[in-house]
N, C-alpha and C positions, 0 to 999 in steps of 0.2 A: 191650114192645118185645123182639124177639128176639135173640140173642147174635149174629148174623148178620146184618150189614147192607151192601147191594147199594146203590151211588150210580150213578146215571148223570147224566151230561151233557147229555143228550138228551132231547127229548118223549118220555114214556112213555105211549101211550095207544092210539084207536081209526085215531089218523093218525102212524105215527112211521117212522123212517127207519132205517138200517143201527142207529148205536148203539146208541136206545131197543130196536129187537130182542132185539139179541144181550140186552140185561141184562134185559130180561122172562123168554126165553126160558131164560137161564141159572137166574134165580129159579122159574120154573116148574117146571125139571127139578129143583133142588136141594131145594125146597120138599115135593117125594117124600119127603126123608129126615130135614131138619130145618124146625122153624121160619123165616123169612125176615123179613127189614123191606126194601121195596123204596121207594126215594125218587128222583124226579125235580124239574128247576126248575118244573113245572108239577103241577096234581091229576092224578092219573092217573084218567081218563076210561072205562076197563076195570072188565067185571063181575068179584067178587068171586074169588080164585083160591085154592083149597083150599091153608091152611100160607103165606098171604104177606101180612104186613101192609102196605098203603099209607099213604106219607106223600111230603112234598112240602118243600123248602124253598129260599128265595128266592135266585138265581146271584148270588155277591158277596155276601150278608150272612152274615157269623160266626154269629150270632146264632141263625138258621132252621137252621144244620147241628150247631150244637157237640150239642144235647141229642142226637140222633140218634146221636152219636159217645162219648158217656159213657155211653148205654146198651146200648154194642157190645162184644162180645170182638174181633171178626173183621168189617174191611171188606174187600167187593170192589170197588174202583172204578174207574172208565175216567181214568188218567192228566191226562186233562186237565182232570177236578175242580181238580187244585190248582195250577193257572193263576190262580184266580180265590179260592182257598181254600188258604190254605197253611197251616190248622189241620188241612189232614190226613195232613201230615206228621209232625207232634204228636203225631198219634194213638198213647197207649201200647200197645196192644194188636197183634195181630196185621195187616198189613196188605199184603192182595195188590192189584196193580197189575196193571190190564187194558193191556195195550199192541199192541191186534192193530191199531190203528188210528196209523200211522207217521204223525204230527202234523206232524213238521218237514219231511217231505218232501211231505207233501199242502199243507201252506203256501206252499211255494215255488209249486207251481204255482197256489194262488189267488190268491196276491200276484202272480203274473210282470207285472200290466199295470202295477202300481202301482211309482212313483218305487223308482229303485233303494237310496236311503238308508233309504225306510220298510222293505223288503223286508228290508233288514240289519238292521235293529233285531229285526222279526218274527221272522227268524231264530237271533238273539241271544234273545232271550225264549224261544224255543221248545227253544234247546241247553240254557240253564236250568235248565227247567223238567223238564228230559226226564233231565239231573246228579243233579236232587235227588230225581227219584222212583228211578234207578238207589240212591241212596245209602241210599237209607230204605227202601224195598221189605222184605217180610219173605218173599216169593214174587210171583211174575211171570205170567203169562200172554203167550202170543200166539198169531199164528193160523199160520202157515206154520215148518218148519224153514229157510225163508230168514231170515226176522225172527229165529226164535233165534238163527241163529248171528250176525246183528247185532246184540244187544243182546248175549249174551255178550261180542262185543267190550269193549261200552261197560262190562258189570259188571269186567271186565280191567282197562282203563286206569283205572276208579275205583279197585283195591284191593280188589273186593268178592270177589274169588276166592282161596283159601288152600289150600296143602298138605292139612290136614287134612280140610276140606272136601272136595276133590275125591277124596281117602284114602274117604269115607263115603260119596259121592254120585259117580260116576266122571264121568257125562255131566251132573252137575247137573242132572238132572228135578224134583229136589224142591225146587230156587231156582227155577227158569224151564222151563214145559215148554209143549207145542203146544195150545191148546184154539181148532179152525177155528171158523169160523162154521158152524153147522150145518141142517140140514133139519127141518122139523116133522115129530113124532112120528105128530101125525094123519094122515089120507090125505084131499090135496084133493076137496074137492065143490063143486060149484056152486051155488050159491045156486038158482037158477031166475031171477032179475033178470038183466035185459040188462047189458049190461057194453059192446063196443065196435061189436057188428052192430046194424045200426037202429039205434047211438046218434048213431055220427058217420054224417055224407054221404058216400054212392057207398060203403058197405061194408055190406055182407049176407052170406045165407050162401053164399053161393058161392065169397066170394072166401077167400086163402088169406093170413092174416097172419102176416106178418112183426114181431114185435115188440123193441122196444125197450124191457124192462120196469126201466130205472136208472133216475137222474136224468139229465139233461143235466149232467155239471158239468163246467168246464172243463179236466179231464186225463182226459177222455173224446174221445172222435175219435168222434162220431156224422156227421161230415159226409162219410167214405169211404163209410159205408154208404147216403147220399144219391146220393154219387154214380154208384156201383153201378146204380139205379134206374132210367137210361135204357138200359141194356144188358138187365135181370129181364125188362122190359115186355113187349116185342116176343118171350120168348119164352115167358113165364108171363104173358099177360095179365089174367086173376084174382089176380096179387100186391096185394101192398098192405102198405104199411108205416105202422105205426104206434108214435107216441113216446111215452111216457108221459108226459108235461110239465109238472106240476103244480108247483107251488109247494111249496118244502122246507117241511113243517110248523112248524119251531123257528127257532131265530136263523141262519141262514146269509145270509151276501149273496148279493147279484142278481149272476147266473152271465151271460157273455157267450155261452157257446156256444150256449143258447137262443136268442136271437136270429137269430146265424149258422147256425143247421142252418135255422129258419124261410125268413131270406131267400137261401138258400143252395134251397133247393125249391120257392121262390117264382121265382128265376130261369130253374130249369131244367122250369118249367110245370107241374109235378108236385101243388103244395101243393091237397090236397082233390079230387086225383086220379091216385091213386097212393101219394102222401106223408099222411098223418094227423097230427094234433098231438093228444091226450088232455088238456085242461088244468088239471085238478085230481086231485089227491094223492089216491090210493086206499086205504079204509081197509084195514086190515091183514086184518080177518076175510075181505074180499070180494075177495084177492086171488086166487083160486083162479079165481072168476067172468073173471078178463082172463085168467089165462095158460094156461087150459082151451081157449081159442075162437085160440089160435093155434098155427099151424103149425109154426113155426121162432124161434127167439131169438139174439138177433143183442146184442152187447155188443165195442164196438173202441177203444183206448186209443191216445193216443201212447208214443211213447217217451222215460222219463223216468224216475228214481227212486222218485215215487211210484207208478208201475204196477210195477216190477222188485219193491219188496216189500212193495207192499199183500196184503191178506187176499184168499180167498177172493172175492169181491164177494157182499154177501147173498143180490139180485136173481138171480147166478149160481144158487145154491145152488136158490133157487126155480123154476129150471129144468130141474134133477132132481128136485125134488118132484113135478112135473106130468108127468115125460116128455118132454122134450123137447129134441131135441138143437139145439144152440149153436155158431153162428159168432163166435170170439173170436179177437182178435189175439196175436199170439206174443209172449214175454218173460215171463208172470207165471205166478202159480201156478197160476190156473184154467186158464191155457193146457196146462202142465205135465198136470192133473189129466183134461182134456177129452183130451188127445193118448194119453194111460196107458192111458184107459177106454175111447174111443172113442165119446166121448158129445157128439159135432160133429168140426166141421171148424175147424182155427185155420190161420188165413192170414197173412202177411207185415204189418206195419205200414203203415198208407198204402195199401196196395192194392187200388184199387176193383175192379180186373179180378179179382184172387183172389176178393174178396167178392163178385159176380156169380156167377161160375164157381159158385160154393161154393152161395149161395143158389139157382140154376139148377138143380145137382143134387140136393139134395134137397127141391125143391116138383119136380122132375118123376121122379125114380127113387122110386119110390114101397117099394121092398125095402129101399134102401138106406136111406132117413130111419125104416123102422120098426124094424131092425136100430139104431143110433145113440140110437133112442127108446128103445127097451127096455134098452141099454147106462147111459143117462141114470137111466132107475128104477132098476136095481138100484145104478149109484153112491149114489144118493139115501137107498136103503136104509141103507148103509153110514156114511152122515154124518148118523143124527140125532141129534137133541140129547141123546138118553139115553145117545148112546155117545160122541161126544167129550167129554162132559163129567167123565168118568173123572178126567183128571188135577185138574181143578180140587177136585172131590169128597173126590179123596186128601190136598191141602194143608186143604181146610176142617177135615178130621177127623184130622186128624194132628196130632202135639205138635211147638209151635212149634222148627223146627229151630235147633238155638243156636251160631253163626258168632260169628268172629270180628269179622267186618265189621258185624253187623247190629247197628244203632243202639241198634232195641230189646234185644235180647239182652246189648248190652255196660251198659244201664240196666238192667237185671231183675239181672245178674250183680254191680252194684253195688250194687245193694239187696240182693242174697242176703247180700252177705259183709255188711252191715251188720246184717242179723238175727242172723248170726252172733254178731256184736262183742255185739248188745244181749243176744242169751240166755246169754253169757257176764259182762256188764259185772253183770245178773239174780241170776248163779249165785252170783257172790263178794258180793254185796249179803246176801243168803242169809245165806252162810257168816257173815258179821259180825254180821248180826241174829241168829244162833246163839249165838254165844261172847262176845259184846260183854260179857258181866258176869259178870268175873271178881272169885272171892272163896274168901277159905277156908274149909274144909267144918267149919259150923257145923253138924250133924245132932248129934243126942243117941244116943248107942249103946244099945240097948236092956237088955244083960244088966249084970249084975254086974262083970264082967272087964274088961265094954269101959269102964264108965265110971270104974275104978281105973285102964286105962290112960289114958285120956283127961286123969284130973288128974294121973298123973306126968306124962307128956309137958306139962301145962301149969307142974308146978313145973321145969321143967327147963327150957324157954324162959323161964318170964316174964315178962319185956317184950316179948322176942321177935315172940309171937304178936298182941299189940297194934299191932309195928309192922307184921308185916304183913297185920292188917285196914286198916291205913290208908292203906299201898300198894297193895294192892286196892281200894280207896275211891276213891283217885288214877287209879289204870287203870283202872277203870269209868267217871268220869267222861269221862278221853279216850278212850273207845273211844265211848261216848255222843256228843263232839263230832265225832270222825270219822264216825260213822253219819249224823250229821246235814249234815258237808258231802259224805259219800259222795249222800245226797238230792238235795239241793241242785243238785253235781256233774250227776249225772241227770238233773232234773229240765232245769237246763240246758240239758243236751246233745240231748234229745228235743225241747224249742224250738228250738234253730239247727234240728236235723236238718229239722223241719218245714218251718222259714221258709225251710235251702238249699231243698229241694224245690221249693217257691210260687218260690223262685227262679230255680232250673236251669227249669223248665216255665216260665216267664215268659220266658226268656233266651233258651230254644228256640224261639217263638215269635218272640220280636224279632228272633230271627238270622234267620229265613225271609222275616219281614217287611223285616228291613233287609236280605237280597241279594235281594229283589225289587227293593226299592225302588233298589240300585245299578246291575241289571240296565236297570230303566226308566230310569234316570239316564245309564248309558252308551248306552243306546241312542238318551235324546235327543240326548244328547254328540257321537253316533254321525252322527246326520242332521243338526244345526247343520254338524259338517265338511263332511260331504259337500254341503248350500248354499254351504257360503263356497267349496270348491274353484272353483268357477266364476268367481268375485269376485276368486281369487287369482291365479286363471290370467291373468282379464282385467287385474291390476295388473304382472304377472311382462311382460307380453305393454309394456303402457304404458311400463314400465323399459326395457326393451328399445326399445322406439323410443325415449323422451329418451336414453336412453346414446348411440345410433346418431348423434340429432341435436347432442348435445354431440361428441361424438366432431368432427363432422364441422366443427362451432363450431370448436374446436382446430384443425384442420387449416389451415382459414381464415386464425387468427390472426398467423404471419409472415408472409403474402404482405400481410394490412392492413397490420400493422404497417412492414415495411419500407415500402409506398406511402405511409405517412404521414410516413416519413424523409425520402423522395424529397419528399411536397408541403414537408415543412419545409425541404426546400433552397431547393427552386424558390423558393418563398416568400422565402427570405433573397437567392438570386439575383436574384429580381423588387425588391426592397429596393432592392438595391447599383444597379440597373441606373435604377430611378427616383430613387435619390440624385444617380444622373447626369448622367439629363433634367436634374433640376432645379436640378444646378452648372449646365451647359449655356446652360440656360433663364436663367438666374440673369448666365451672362459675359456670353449675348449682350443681356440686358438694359441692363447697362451700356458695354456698346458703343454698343447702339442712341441711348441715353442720350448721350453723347459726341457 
């Protein structure tokens, strides 16, 4: 396994999509200078590539990634590895983070249909995730200096920027620097296999494609350029627009706009004359064979965050590989990039008439689209892989720069001064195993002289000199009990040292695992509230009517009250007045009587 190891997210193989690209393609170029270990969630399905080892291991198991990552100095990987893997935060070693591909804000737009409570969890999860790769990073990658200057925000508000640092690095290129998505080094060729003339119905060679060589995904706007189509027709009637449609080869969900640009062309009678759908995902080798056989390239976005700073688009890039100029909507960097060069025309968001106009003029000025075309190749030139990939090259082969922020660096910096401590704690161990036995200098003097003075000096001590061999006796033994807890001491100290380490790395791991695990927990936190809000609303709303109806209870009550005064009179009145009758009743009884 190589000391370099490239992770992606993505299918790596003979059908892959923007990511798996870029990190082939990064590997491929890097693979010129050093060895490589390129790993994907799948086998990589691609013939053998000079200087890159393949391996593969399983999204979500620890297990399939850790060997791969203890036998790395140096990962590159695409941020949204540790979504699913937060051992690669862990990771001691060197560890660059690809970020050209803005997660949080491509999220938002997959999520928009789904319940607003799930979309905030998503959210949450993804600001996260996007904290702790800022935090841990040891260098960075992205693909536009729009994205850098946003994530320098976020390295800012983390703390990861310091005086000294920007003292040694002015613009920070050597934390975070631009590496676009780039163009193949090779020069398209066509296969000689048919591709979309004679494949699909009513397209031949006459007609002049218009294609659409993305995905359909939903913060894509393919339905302006739909719409556009009844205006093209009537005055290019050999146009013909064609989608590439195919099903994302990897894990992504089922996109709605599919759908909607379908019955979107199915309304406007177009769909299978005029409008094309392509329905399966083209391998990567044969994409030359589609965007050879068209005309013009047509890619429109809405307006939204994730188009302001997404990358390059790959599928763009592949449109100066071939030649060929590009109607793209305004706001992002490829628009920036097309409008600089002059390699198409970008038109206003939403605007089917711009996009008529625009496709109008160059299927029919035929000066002006080869002018735009040849603008397109030599952009293409400019952007391939051998040449953006500069700054990345410079962090691989360069000594890990040592900040004050960076995780790693402030771990390395505490094992230094610990070697220190131990090659000192070494040096005086030494020193004692040196002198530890001490005694007096019993030697026998060779000559005549020395050993008359030898016995004066012992008649003139003594006893003297007995006692102190036996002082000497005494200090060697404890100099022997300190050597032995000085051991001991050591021996000690280099087991904790150990067991902290098995611990701090154990600890580090738990902590990632446990603010994931709080992250998903406030998230569900997050979406129980936001169900009950409705249940509270509807009990706030219930209160509010009994108050209203008690209220009105109350009001009631003296006007009863008093009418019940008034029946208790009446009532005692009615009494008195039948007490009456019934003297009355009562005299004239005994009258009648009489």
């Amino acid at each position: 396994m190589s000391d370099l190891l490239i992770i992606s997210h993505d299918v790596v193989g003979q059908r892959m999509a923007g990511p798996g690209i870029r990190m082939w393609e990064l590997a491929r170029t890097l693979a010129r200078q050093i060895p490589v270990t390129l790993i994907a969630p799948r086998p990589i399905d691609l013939p053998l590539a000079p200087g890159i080892t393949y391996g593969h291991y399983t999204w979500g198991d620890k297990t399939s990634l850790t060997p791969y990552l203890n036998g790395a100095t140096t990962v590159l990987a695409n941020g949204f590895v540790a979504s699913v893997h937060p051992e690669l935060l862990t990771f001691h070693g060197r560890l660059i983070v690809d970020l050209y591909d803005p997660i949080v804000f491509e999220n938002l737009e997959l999520f928009r249909q789904r319940p607003i409570a799930e979309r905030e969890a998503q959210t949450q999860r993804d600001i996260t995730l996007l904290r702790g790769l800022l935090l841990r990073g040891d260098h960075f990658l992205c693909a536009t200096e729009r994205q850098r200057d946003l994530y320098i925000g976020g390295l800012l508000a983390l703390g990861r920027l310091s005086p000294a640092m920007v003292d040694s690095d002015p613009l920070l290129r050597d934390l975070i620097d631009v590496v676009p998505f780039g163009v193949s080094d090779d020069p398209p060729q066509a296969s000689g296999q048919p591709a979309l003339r004679g494949v699909l119905d009513d397209l031949n060679a006459d007609h002049q494609i218009i294609l659409w060589s993305s995905g359909l995904w939903d913060w894509l706007d393919p339905l302006t350029v739909v719409r556009a189509m009844p205006d093209v027709l009537p005055v290019v009637p050999k146009a013909r627009l064609v989608f590439l449609a195919g099903r994302h080869p990897g894990q992504v969900p089922e996109m709605t706009t599919l759908q909607q640009t379908r019955q979107l062309a199915t309304d406007l009678g177009l769909l299978g004359n005029g409008i094309h759908f392509y329905n399966e995902w083209i391998p990567y080798a044969r994409r030359a064979d589609f965007l050879l056989e068209a005309a013009i390239m047509v890619s429109l976005h809405q307006e939204h965050l994730e188009t302001r700073y997404a990358a390059v688009r790959s599928r763009i890039l592949d449109h100066f590989w071939v030649g060929r100029p590009s109607i793209v909507s305004a706001g992002d960097a490829a628009a920036e990039l097309i409008r600089e060069h002059q390699a198409g025309e970008v038109v206003p968001i939403g605007d089917s008439q711009a996009v008529a106009a625009a496709l109008i003029r160059l299927l029919t000025d035929q000066q002006y689209c080869a002018h735009q075309s040849a603008q397109a190749t030599a952009l293409g030139q400019r952007l391939r892989w051998s040449q953006v990939v500069a700054p990345l090259w410079r962090m691989v082969s360069s000594p890990i720069r040592k900040t004050e922020c960076s995780t790693t660096e402030k771990r390395q910096s505490t094992m230094d001064n610990l070697q220190t401590i131990l090659q000192e704690r070494n040096a005086l161990i030494h020193e004692l195993e040196k002198y530890w036995q001490v005694a007096p200098d019993s030697s026998q003097p060779g000559s005549m002289l020395g050993r008359v003075k030898q016995w004066l000096q012992r008649r003139i001590t003594g006893s003297l000199h007995a006692d102190l061999c036996r002082i000497a006796d005494q200090q060697r033994a404890f100099n022997a009990a300190l050597i032995n807890l000085v051991y001991r001491l050591s021996s000690a100290f280099d087991e904790q040292a150990r067991r902290t380490e098995e611990q701090l790395h154990t600890l580090r791991y738990e902590t990632t695992l446990y603010q994931q695990h709080v992250a998903n927990h406030l998230a569900s936190l997050t979406q129980q509230l936001a169900e009950m809000k409705p249940l509270l609303e509807v009990v706030r709303q219930e209160q509010i009517t009994l108050n209203t109806e008690l209220q009105k209870a109350r009001d009631t009550l003296p006007p009863l009250h008093q009418h019940i005064i008034d029946l208790e009179t009446r009532i005692l009145d009615l009494d008195e007045v039948l007490s009456q009758v019934a003297q009355r009743l009562s005299d004239l009884s005994l009258s009648l009587s009489k």
